[in-house]
N, C-alpha and C positions, 0 to 999 in steps of 0.2 A: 553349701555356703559356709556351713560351720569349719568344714575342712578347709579351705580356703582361709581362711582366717589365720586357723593354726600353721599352717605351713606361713603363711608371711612370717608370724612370731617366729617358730623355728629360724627361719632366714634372716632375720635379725640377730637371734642369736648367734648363727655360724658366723654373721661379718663380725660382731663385737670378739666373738671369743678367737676368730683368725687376725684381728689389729692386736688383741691386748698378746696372744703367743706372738706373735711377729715382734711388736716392742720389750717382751722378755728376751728372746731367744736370739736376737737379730739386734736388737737396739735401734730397731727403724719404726720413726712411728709411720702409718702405713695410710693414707684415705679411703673412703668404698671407692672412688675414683682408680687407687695405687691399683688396690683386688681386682677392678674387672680390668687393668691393665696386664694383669700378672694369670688372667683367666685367658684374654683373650692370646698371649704369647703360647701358652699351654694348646688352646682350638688351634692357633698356626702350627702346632708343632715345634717349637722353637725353644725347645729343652731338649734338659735328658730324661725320657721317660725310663725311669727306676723298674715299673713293674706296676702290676692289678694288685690290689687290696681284694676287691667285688670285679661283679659285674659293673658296678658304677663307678666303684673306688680307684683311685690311682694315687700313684707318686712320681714326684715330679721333682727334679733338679732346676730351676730357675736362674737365671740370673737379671737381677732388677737392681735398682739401688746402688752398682755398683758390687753389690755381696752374690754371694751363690748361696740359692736358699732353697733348704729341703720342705716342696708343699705337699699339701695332701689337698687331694682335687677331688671334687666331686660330681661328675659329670651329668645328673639328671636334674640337678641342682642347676649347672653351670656356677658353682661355688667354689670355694676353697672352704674347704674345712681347718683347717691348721696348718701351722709350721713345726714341723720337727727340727730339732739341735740338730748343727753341723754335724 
């Protein structure tokens, strides 16, 4: 149970700290709503996959918003972990 717990917190924190890099790097302020739109285009396939980080990790060329945006994906999460600079 106590794991449970901490993994929500964890997940909390990946959304906060992938809106606030998205609104730095991008100037898009972004919803949880934007994220699992920009998770679910990633599970279709519908980028460029860059390449494995991990066994979980990935990166990903998006295009959302209009912009092409470099994510980093989390796939055991079903997360986005960050945006990297163009």
């Amino acid at each position: 149970m106590h794991r449970h717990r901490k993994h929500k917190s964890k997940d909390k924190a990946l959304v906060q700290h992938a809106k606030n890099r998205a609104g730095l790097r991008y100037g898009v302020s972004l919803s949880i709503q934007d994220l699992e739109n920009i998770v679910k285009l990633i599970k279709q396939q519908k980028g460029n996959h860059l390449g494995r980080q991990s066994n979980r990790v990935s990166h990903w060329e998006i295009e959302y918003k209009e912009q092409t945006m470099h994510v980093v994906y989390d796939k055991i999460r079903s997360k986005i972990i960050t945006f990297l600079p163009r």
